[in-house]
N, C-alpha and C positions, 0 to 999 in steps of 0.2 A: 346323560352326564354321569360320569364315575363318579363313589366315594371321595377318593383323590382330591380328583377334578375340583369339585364342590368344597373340600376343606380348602385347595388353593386359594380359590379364587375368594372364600371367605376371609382366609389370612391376610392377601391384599385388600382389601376393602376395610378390613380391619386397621392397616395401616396406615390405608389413604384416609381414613376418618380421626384417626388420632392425628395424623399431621397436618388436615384441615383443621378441626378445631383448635390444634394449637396456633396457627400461623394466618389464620383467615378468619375476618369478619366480614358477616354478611348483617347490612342493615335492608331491612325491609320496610319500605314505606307506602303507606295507604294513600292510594289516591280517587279520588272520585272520577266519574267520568266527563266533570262540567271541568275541570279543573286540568284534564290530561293534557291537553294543548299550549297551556302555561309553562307544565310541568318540565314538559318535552323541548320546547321552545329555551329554556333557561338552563336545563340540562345541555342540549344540543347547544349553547350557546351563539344561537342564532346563528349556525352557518349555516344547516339545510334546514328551511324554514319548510314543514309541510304544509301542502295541499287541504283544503278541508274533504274532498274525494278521498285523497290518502286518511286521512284521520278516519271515515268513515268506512274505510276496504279496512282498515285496521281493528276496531271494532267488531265488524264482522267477522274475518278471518277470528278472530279470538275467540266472542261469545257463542259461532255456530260450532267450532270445532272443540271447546269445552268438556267434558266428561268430570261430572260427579265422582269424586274420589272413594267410594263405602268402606271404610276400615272396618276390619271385624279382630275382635280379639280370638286367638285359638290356644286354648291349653294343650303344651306338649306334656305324655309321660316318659320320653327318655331320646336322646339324640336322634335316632334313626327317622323319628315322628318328626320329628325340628327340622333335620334338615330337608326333610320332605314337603312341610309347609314352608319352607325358604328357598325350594326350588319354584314350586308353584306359584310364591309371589314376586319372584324374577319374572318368572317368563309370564305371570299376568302382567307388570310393570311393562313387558317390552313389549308387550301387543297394546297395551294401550298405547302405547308412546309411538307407535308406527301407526295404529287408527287414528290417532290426534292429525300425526305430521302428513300422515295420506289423504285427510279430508281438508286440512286448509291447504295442501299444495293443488287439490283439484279447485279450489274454492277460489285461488289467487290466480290459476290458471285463464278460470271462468271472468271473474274479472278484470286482468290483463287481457285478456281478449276483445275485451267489450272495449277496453282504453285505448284499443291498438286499431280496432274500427273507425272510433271517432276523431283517431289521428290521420287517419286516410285522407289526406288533403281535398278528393274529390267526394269526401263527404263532409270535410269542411268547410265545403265551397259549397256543396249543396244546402245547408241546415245554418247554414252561414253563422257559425262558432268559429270559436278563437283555437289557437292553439296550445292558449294559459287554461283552456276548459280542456283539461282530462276528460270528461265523462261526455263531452257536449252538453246535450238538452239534460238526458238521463238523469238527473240527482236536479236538475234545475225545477222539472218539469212534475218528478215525481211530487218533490216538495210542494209546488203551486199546486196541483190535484187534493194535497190536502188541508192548503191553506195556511202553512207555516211558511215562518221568515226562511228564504234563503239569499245568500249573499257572497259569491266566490273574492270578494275584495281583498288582496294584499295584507290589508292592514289587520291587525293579529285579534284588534277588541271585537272586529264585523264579524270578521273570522269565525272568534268564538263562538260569539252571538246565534252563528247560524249552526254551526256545528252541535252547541246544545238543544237549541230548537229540535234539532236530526234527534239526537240523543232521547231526549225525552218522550218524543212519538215514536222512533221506531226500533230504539235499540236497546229496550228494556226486554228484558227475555222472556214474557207472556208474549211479547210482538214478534220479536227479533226472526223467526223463521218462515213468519207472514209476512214481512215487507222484505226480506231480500228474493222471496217469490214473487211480491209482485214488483220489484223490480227484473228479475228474473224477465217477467212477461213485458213491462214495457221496453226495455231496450230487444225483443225479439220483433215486437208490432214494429219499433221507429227502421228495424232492418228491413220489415216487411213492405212499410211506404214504400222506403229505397227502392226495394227491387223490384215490385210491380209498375210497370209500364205507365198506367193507369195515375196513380196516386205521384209517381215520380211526377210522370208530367205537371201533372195540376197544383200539386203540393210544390213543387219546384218554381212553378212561375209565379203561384202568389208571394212567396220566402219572397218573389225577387223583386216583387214591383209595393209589396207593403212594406210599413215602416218596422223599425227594429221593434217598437213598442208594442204592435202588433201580431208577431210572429207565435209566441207563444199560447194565444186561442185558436191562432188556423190549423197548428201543428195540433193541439187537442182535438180541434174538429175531425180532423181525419186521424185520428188515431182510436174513436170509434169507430166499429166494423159499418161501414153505412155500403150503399149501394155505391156504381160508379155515377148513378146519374144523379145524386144526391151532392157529390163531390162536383160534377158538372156544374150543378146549379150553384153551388156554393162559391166557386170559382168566378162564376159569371155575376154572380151578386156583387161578390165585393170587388171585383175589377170595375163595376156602377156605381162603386163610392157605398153603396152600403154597408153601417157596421156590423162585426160579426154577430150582437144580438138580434138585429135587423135578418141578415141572413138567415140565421140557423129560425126562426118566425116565419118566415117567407116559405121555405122551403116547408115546415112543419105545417102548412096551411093558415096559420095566422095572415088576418090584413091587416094593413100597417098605412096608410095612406101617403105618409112621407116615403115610408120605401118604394110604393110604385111611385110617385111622383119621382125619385131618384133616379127609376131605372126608365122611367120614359123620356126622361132627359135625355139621359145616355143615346137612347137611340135614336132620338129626334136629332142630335148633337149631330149623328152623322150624315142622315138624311140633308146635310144643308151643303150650297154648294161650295162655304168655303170654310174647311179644318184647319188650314195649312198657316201656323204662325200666328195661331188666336190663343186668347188665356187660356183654353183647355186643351192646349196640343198633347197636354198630360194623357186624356186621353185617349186621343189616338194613338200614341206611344202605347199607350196599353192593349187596345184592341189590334193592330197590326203587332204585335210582337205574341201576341196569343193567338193570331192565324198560325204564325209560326208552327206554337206548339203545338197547335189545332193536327195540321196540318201531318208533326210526326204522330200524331196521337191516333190519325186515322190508317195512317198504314203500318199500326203496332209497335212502334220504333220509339225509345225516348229520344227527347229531344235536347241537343246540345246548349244545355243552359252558358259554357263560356268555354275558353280555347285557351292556350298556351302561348303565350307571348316569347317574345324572343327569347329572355330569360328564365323558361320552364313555370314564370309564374301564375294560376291562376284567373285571367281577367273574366266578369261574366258581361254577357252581350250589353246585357241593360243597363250597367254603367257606361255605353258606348252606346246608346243607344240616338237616332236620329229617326228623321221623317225624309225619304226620295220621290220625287217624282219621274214617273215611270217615263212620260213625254217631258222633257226640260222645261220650265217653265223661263228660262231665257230664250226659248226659241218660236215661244208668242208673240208675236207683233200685231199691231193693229188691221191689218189689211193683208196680211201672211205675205209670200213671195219668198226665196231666198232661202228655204229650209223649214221656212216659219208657219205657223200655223194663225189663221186670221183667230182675230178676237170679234171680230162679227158672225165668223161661224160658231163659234164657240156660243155665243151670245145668245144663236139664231136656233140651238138645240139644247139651251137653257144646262148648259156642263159649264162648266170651270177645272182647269189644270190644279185648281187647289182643292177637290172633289176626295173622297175618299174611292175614287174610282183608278183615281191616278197617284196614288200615292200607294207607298210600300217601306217595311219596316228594315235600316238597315245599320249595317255599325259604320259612324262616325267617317273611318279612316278610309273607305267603299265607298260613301258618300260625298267625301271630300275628292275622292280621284277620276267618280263618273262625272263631277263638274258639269256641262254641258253639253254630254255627249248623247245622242240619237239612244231610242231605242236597242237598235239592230248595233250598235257598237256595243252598249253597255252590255249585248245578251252575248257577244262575241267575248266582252272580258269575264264575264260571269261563268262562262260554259267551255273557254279554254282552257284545262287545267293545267297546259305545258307554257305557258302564256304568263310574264309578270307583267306588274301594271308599271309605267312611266317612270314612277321612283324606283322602281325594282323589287316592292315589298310583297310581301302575298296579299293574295284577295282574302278577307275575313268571311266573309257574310253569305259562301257558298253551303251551308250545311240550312241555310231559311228556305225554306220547300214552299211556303207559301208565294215569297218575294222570286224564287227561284222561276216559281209558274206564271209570275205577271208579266218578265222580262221573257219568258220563252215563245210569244208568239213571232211572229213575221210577216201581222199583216199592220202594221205600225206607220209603214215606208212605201208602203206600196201604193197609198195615195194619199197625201198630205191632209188633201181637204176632207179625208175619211176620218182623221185623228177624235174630233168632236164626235161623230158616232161610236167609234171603240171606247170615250172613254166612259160614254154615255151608258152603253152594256154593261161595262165593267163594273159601272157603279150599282145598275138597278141588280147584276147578280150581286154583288157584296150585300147592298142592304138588306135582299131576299134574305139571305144567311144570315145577315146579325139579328131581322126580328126574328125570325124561326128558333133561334139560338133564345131567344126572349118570351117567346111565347107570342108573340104580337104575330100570329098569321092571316089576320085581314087584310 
């Protein structure tokens, strides 16, 4: 920069300061950081009410991109030295101010990205968050890990509430570069469930069959680095009604006498010959819709936890979720004939049509259209994919591998009075699989 140059641009600046301070005030007011959200809110005059996520990316982007101001006093001895320490503290001035604006643009980048993830409908649908939760689990989950209030509520007092709690654990500046690291690291693990095969499956179907109140320990649990057969076990636990402190004890070697007593329920439940329309169809609903995912999980594949309705939206299996029988249970009669299969043979090789031999996990509107139809038709609508059903609608429930392989045989038809022996098989291999699946291999 010339002589010149430098006196110019000194002379404006000189006159943009004298006409600043004549013609402009600037008030400056101190606010705390319990207090910002008030502030902002009364300022903004309640038209963009923010987010307590937002309040917190804000925060951060500030206190991480910060820089310590060091003035230092310099004695000039005559012009030439002046203008030389007033170049210097220019061009200090604009390299800090481009390091400021260049680490919170990478820093908002970092965090819009993580917000643009959890807006990805099919991982809303997965993790089953709203779409008022900016972060999802993320800032939910962090906080319960360390046992403060959080609270994404509407209302501006909860609001606060929670956003100070954030404040005072994690946004004082002895903290503040250790917890947006380990944030940093949990929202990388919650990508990591997503995308292993593995953890999707398992982690996906418990999200789907536990209650909302629930969701928050399972997702902790597998968000330790554990084995996959640890997650297995875990999975199979509490699909037996046990709680997650029950589980994660069981697994750890701890005896628990009420947890076995739970899980031998469970499998005695199915050994009986009739599941079909008793106070625990719950569970059958559960064990048939986790052959399911069994099922993609053994040939590496995740499994399609829900499908796209007519209007792009969303629906998952398991709000659709019913019990089929594979041989129609209208086409029992007491003495067979006519299509039918006797209820003295049935009788006479101790099966039942309401057997978990004969039954299969399927959606609702599948179940409603196979009605009373044979084996060998329902595998014909199952497995025609150029084929709509009677009302014209598609078939839902062709991506279940498991319910896919009960309908794919062909020896169903081939002789009526065989029916009670197939479904007799069917059932002693299921139950083989659900105790081995339990540990019960006597």
């Amino acid at each position: 920069m010339s002589k010149n140059s430098l006196y110019l641009m000194i002379s404006k600046l000189t006159r943009f300061y004298r006409t600043s301070s004549n013609k402009v005030f600037i008030f400056q007011i101190e606010v705390s950081v319990q207090e910002a959200p008030n502030v902002f809110s009364m300022m903004n005059g309640n038209k963009a009410d923010m987010k307590i996520e937002e309040l917190i990316k804000a925060q951060y982007l500030s206190g991480l991109t910060r820089i310590e101001d060091t003035k230092s006093v310099q004695e000039t001895e005559n012009v030439k030295s002046t203008l030389r320490i007033l170049e210097a503290q220019i061009a200090d001035a604009t390299a800090r101010e481009w390091k400021i604006n260049a680490s919170r643009s990478r820093l908002a980048r970092e965090w819009d990205k993580w917000v643009y993830w959890w807006m990805r409908p099919e991982v809303r649908s997965f993790y089953h968050t709203s779409s008022n939760d900016m972060t999802g689990w993320l800032i939910p989950l962090f906080c319960k890990m360390d046992g403060i209030m959080y609270d994404s509520s509407p209302k501006v007092e909860i609001r606060n509430q929670s956003f100070n709690a954030f404040s005072e654990q994690f946004l004082t500046s002895s903290v503040l570069n250790t917890s947006y690291e380990s944030i940093r690291r949990l929202q990388k693990r919650m990508e990591d469930l997503y995308e292993n095969t593995t953890t999707y499956n398992l982690l996906g179907f418990l999200l789907d069959i536990l209650t909302a109140s629930e969701r928050a320990d399972v997702i902790k649990y597998f968000l330790d680095k554990r084995s996959n057969e640890d997650y297995l076990k875990y999975a199979l636990f509490r699909m037996a009604t046990l709680t997650h402190n029950q589980a994660k004890e069981r697994i750890e070697g701890k005896t628990d006498d009420d947890a076995y007593k739970s899980i031998s329920n469970f499998v005695k439940f199915f050994e009986e010959e009739e599941i079909y329309d008793v106070p625990n169809q719950e569970w059958s609903n559960r064990y048939l819709f986790f052959c399911n995912v069994m099922a993609a999980e053994e040939r590496n594949a995740k499994f399609e936890f829900w499908y796209h309705d007519e209007n792009g939206k969303l629906i998952h299996y398991w709000t659709k979720k019913s019990i089929e029988h594979i041989w129609p249970k209208s086409k029992v009669s007491p003495n067979g004939g006519n299509g039918n299969v006797s209820r003295i043979l049935l009788n006479e090789s101790e099966v039942s049509e309401h057997m978990l031999g004969n039954l299969v996990f399927l959606h609702t509107l599948d179940n409603t259209r196979f009605k009373d139809k044979t084996p060998t038709v329902k595998r014909q609508r199952y497995f025609d994919l150029r084929s709509q059903d009677e009302d014209g609608k598609r078939f839902y429930s062709r991506g279940m591998l498991h319910t896919m392989a009960a309908f794919g045989g062909e020896e169903w038809e081939k002789d009526i009075d065989m029916v009670p022996q197939i479904i007799k098989k069917r059932h002693t291999n299921e139950i083989k699989i659900l105790r081995n699946r339990y540990g019960f291999t006597e």
